[in-house]
Rosetta silent file (secondary structure, phi, psi, omega in degrees, C-alpha in Angstrom):
SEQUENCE: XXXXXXXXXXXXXXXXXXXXXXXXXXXXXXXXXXXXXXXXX
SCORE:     score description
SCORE:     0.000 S_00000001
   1 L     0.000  123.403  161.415    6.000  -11.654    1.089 S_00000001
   2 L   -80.163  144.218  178.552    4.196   -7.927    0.115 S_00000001
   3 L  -114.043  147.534  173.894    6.104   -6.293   -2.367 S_00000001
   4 L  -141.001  177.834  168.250    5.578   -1.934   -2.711 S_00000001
   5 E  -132.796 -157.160 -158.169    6.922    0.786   -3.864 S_00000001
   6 E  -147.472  107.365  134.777    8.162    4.284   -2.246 S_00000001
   7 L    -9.085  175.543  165.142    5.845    7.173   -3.666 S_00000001
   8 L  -102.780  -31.055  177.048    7.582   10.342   -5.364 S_00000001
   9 L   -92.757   26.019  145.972    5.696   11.746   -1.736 S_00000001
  10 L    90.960    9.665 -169.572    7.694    9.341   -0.092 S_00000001
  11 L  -118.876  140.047 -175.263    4.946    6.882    1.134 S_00000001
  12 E   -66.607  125.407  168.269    5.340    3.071    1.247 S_00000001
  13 E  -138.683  129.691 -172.784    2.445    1.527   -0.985 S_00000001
  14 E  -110.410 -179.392  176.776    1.226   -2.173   -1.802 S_00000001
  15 E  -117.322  137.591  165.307   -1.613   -3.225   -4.469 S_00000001
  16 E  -108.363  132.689  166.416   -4.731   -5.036   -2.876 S_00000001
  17 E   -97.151  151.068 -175.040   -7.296   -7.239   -4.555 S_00000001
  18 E  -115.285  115.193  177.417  -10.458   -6.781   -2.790 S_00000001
  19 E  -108.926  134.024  178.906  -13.391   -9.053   -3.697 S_00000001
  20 L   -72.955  155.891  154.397  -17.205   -8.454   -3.356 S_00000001
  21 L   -30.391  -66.299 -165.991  -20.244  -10.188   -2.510 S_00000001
  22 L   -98.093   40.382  145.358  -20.677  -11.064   -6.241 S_00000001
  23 L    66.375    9.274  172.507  -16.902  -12.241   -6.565 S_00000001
  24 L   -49.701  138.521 -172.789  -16.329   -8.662   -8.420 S_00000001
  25 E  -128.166  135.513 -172.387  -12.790   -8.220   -7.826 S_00000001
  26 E  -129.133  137.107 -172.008  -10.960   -4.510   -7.838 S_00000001
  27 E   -97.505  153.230 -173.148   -7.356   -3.747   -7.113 S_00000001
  28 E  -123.757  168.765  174.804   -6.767   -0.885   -4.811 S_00000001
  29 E  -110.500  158.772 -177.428   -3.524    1.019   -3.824 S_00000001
  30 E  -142.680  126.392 -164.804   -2.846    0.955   -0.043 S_00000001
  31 E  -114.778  143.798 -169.529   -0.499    3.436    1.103 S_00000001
  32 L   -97.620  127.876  168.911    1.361    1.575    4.674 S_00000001
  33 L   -62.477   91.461 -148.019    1.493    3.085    7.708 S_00000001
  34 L  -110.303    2.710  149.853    4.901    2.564    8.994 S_00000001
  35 L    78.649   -8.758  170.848    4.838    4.982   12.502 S_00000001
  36 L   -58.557  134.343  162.356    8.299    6.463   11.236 S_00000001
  37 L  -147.899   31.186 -178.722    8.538    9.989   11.671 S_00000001
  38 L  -113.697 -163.472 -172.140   12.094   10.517   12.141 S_00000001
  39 L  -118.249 -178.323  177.011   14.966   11.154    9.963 S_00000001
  40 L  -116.557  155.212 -165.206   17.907    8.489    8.818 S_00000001
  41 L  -141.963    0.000    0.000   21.455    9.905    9.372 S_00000001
């Protein structure tokens, strides 16, 4: 399972490790595209 959070702007985000040619490894933020653009009621 990915685990996130919810921004303060409201955007769904996971952490990624990313690895290199030369096994360097760096974590990135990924903010998720989630195609909502409506409102909840």
């Amino acid at each position: 399972m990915i685990e996130g959070v919810v921004s303060a702007a409201r955007e769904a985000v996971i952490l990624l490790t990313v690895s290199g040619p030369a096994g360097v490894r760096r974590e990135i933020e990924a903010i998720i595209d989630t195609g909502f653009g409506g409102f909840l009621t």
